[in-house]
Steps between C-alpha positions, in 0.01 A plus 500: 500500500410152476664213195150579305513856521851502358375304200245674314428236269359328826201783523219507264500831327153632644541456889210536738519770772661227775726349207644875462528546854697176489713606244567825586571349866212765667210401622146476336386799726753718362418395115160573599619832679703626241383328191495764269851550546538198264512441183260292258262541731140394296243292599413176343235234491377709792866491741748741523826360338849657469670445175863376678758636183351840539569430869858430366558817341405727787703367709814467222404899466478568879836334537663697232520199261387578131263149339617393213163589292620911548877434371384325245241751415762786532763305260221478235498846444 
């Protein structure tokens, strides 16, 4: 993973096919192969864009890691 990808505050929120691909460390074949596999998937202003926290927290889940957003929504009730 490169120094960007390991600070998300260095990625815009909404990443571009090849920006995902990038961040995900895949390629932009494989994004385009297997897109619907990810998240916040929608299209806007006419491209296809990838909303990067939802990004986040499928790949928190797939490693077994809870996001903060469900423990706090558990403690609350």
């Amino acid at each position: 993973m490169t120094e960007a990808a390991k600070e998300p505050e260095a990625w815009p929120r909404l990443l571009t096919i090849d920006m995902a691909a990038r961040y995900l460390g895949l390629s932009a074949k494989t994004i385009r192969n297997h897109g619907n596999l990810l998240p916040g998937k929608r299209s806007w202003g006419g491209k296809v864009v990838f909303d990067r926290h939802e990004i986040d927290k499928m790949l928190d889940k797939a490693r077994g890691i809870r996001s903060l957003w469900i423990d706090a929504e558990r403690a609350c009730r």
